[in-house]
C-alpha positions as a printed Julia matrix, in Angstrom:
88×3 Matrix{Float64}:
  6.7   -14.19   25.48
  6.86  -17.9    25.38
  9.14  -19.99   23.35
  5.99  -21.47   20.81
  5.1   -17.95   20.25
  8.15  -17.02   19.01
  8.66  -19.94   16.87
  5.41  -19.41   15.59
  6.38  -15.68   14.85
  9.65  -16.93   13.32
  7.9   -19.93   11.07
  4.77  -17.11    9.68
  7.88  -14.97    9.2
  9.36  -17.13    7.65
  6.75  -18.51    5.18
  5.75  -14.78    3.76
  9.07  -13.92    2.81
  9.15  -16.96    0.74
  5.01  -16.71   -0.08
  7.02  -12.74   -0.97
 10.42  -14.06   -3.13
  8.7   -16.8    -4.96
  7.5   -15.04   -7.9
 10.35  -13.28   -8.37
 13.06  -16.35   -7.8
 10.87  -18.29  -10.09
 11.15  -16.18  -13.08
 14.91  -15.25  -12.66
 15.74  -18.89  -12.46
 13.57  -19.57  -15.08
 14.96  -16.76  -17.74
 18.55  -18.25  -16.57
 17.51  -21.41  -17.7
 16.66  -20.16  -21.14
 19.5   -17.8   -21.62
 21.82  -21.18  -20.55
 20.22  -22.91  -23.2
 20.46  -20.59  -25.63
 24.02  -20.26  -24.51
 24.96  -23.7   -25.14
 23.17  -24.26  -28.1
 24.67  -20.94  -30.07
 28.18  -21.52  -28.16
 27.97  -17.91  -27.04
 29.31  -17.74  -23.27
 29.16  -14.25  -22.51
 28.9   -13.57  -18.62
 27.14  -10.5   -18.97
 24.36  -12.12  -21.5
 22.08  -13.1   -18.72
 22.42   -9.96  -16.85
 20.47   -7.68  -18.69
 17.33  -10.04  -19.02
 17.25  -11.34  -15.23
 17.41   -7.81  -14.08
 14.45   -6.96  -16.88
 12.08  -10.19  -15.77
 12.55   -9.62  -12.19
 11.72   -5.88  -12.78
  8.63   -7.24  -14.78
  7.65   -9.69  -12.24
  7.66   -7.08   -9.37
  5.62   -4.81  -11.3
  3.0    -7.7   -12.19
  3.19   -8.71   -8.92
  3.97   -5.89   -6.62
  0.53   -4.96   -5.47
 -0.14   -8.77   -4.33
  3.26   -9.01   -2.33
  2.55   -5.52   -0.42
 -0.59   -6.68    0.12
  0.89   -9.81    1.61
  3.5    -8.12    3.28
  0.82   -5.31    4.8
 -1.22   -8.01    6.0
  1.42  -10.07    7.83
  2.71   -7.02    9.62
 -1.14   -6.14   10.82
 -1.51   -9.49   11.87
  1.98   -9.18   14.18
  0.85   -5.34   15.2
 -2.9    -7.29   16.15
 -1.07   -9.93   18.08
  1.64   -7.69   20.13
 -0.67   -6.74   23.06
 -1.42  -10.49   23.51
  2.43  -11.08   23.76
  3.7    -8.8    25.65
């Protein structure tokens, strides 16, 4: 195994787990955007006030998008299973 093959292993890696995480980082960050806002603006600063809605959207977001990211995930690992014999 050759140095370029295992960068390239390491930057496809890399890239699916964030292609993976994005929907799911995107909508927490963005419902802890709103429930900041709405924070400030009603002057309610409850630590515990964003919990319960993150946890909900991401739970949401993973079942909206859950089939796409196994998909994604499935076809990344058939792609490294394809490529082993050529590595090795």
């Amino acid at each position: 195994m050759t140095l370029d093959q295992v960068i390239s292993i390491g930057k496809e890696t890399i890239g699916t787990t964030l292609l993976i995480a994005g929907p799911c980082l995107v909508i927490s960050i963005a419902v802890g955007l709103l429930i900041s806002i709405f924070q400030a603006t009603t002057q309610i600063h409850d630590q515990t006030l964003s919990f319960v809605p993150k946890i909900l959207a991401v739970m949401i977001s993973i079942m909206i998008f859950g089939g796409w990211m196994l998909k994604t995930l499935m076809d990344f690992t058939e792609r490294l299973l394809q490529s082993l014999p050529g590595i090795i």
